[in-house]
Phi, psi and omega in degrees: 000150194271187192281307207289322170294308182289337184276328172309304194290316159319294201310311166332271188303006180055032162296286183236169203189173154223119178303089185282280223325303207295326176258041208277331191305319191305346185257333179290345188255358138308325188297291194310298173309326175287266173332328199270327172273004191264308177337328204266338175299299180310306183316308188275264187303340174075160181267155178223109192306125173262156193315320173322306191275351174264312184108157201167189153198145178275067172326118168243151161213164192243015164217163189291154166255177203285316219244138149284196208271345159294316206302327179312292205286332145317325198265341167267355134333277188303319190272026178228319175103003182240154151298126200267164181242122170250159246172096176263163178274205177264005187228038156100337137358146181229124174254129189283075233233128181237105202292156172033073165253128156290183178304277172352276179328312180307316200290342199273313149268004116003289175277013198247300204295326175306286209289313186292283212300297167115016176277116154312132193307335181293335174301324184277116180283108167254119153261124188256153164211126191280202198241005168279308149349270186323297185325291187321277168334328197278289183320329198275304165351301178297291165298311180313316157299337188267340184283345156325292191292315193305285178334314177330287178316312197281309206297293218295351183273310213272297192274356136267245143194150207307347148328302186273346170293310210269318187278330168302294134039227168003290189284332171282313180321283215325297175309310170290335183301324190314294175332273194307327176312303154333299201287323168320322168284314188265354147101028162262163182307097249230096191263167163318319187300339190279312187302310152316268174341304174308299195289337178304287205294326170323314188292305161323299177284343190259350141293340126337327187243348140325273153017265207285318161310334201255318157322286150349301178280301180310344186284293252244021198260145214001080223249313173332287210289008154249114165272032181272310201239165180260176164316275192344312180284328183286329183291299177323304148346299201270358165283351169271323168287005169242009171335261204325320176312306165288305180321318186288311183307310183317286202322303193297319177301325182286331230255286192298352182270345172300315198274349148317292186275336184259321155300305180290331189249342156259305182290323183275348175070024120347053177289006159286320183336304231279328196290335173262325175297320192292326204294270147026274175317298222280332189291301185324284170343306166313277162337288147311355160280286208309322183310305170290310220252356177183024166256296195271006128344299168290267183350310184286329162290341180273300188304321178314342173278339187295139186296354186282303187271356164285337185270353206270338198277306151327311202271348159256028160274307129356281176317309154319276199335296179289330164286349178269310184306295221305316192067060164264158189260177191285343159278004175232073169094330179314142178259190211239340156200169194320293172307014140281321169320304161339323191112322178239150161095019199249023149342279179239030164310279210250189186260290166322350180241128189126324186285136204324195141248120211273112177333134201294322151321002166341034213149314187331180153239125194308112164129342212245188184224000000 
């Protein structure tokens, strides 16, 4: 079995771990920071809106121009009065792409871009889009995402329970917010296609946080009726047994889309690519943080309010107590270091915690006493 396999099968089994509960502020507060700069991004620099969503027109030609493609995108620049996006094609070709042009305008830089390119103007293809269209796009954009969330809420409320509809949430806001904060910084182009990507990663991240819910839930089943462990600790519990797991999915999901975006859209220079690839990287990535580090987190923070689980959390605090006076070792009950005593984290610390419980008789030799 490889390493990566045994290291899985520990954790599974709560052999070995990393205490996300006990650290969850450090991560909710990476989190909050990570968001406040993607936030500061939207704000200052904006988003930059694609001809669907502005209205515009799109220049094509079927033959090489005179000129390149920077120099193209100064001269439809200066002749349109917006920033123009150039594009050479694969058959030498130039695509032209210019925001909020009317009819009038188009036609006006048509004929600029003839003279300039150095093409006849019947060669150059102009498609316009109005900006009630683009309105229209935005809106279905918009509407789309949200019947996304609602269903969200409803299945996961439904096939869980609403603690975790609310940190799934959560944990999607999270996401999307990171995604558009990125495209805001770094200044791509923000298309149907970014919108495709975004429910595409929705999708991703919110298996990813099933995953780990469905551990969970099944961990926490008559979870009263036991004083070993608290919520919390069974919640840790199951996110280490579904690490690897979750790590393995990203990684494989991540890998052709890196080669979308820095190959197909930085080396072959395929910039349509970059408006679904860059969302597509930034959301997966996201989308496996928010899962481990702050949907079941959430969960655990929520639920711990619960009156139930406060009292489950006292009788195994006691109970530690008393097997720590007693000086019983952690498998019978004890705790195995001081923040266990705490309540947290004494889940997946160690190899002692988690492990079946060996019967007191243990060792014996049969018949004698």
């Amino acid at each position: 079995m490889s390493r990566l396999g045994d290291l899985g099968a520990k954790l599974y089994r709560g052999e070995v771990g990393y205490d996300f509960i006990r650290n969850r502020k450090i991560w909710y507060g990476v989190s909050i920071l990570i968001t406040i700069t993607a936030i500061i991004g939207v704000a200052v620099g904006g988003l930059r809106m694609g001809i669907e969503f502005q209205g515009g027109a799109v220049f094509t030609t079927d033959t090489k121009a005179k000129i390149s493609t920077s120099q193209a995108t100064e001269v439809a620049t200066e002749a349109s009065g917006h920033m123009a996006i150039v594009q050479e094609l694969g058959n030498g070709g130039l695509r032209i792409q210019i925001t909020e042009v009317d009819t009038a305008k188009a036609n006006e830089i048509k004929e600029t871009l003839s003279d300039e390119l150095g093409i006849p103007a019947e060669e150059i293809n102009a498609d316009l889009v109005g900006p009630s269209w683009g309105e229209q796009i935005a809106n279905k954009a918009w509407m789309g995402l949200g019947i996304f969330m609602v269903l969200v809420v409803i299945y996961l409320a439904i096939a869980f329970e609403w603690r975790m509809a609310v940190a799934a949430l959560i944990a999607l806001i999270h996401d999307i917010t990171i995604t558009v904060g990125v495209y805001a910084l770094v200044g791509f182009e923000v298309t149907p296609g970014t919108v495709i990507g975004l429910l595409t990663i929705l999708g991703y991240s919110l298996y990813d946080t099933v995953v780990v819910f469905d551990s969970l839930k099944e961990g926490q089943k008559d979870i009263t009726q036991q004083t070993r462990f608290t919520y919390s600790e069974i919640a840790n519990r199951s996110i280490n047994s579904t690490l690897v797991r979750s790590i393995n999915t990203t990684v494989v999901a991540l890998l052709p889309v890196a080669g979308l975006l820095f190959i197909g859209g930085g080396v072959l220079g395929a910039g349509m690519l970059n408006d679904i690839s860059l969302s597509l990287f930034v959301g997966l990535a996201a989308g496996a943080y928010s899962s481990i580090f702050i949907a079941t987190p959430l969960v655990a923070d929520l639920k711990e309010r619960d009156p139930q689980m406060k009292a489950l959390k006292k009788r195994v605090l006691a109970k530690r107590a008393a097997a720590e006076a007693r000086g019983d070792s952690p498998e019978d009950g004890g705790p195995a270091r001081p923040q266990d005593r705490a309540g947290e984290g004494a889940e997946t610390a160690g190899a002692a915690v988690g492990r079946p419980r060996q019967p007191r008789g243990h060792g014996r030799t049969p018949g004698k006493r």
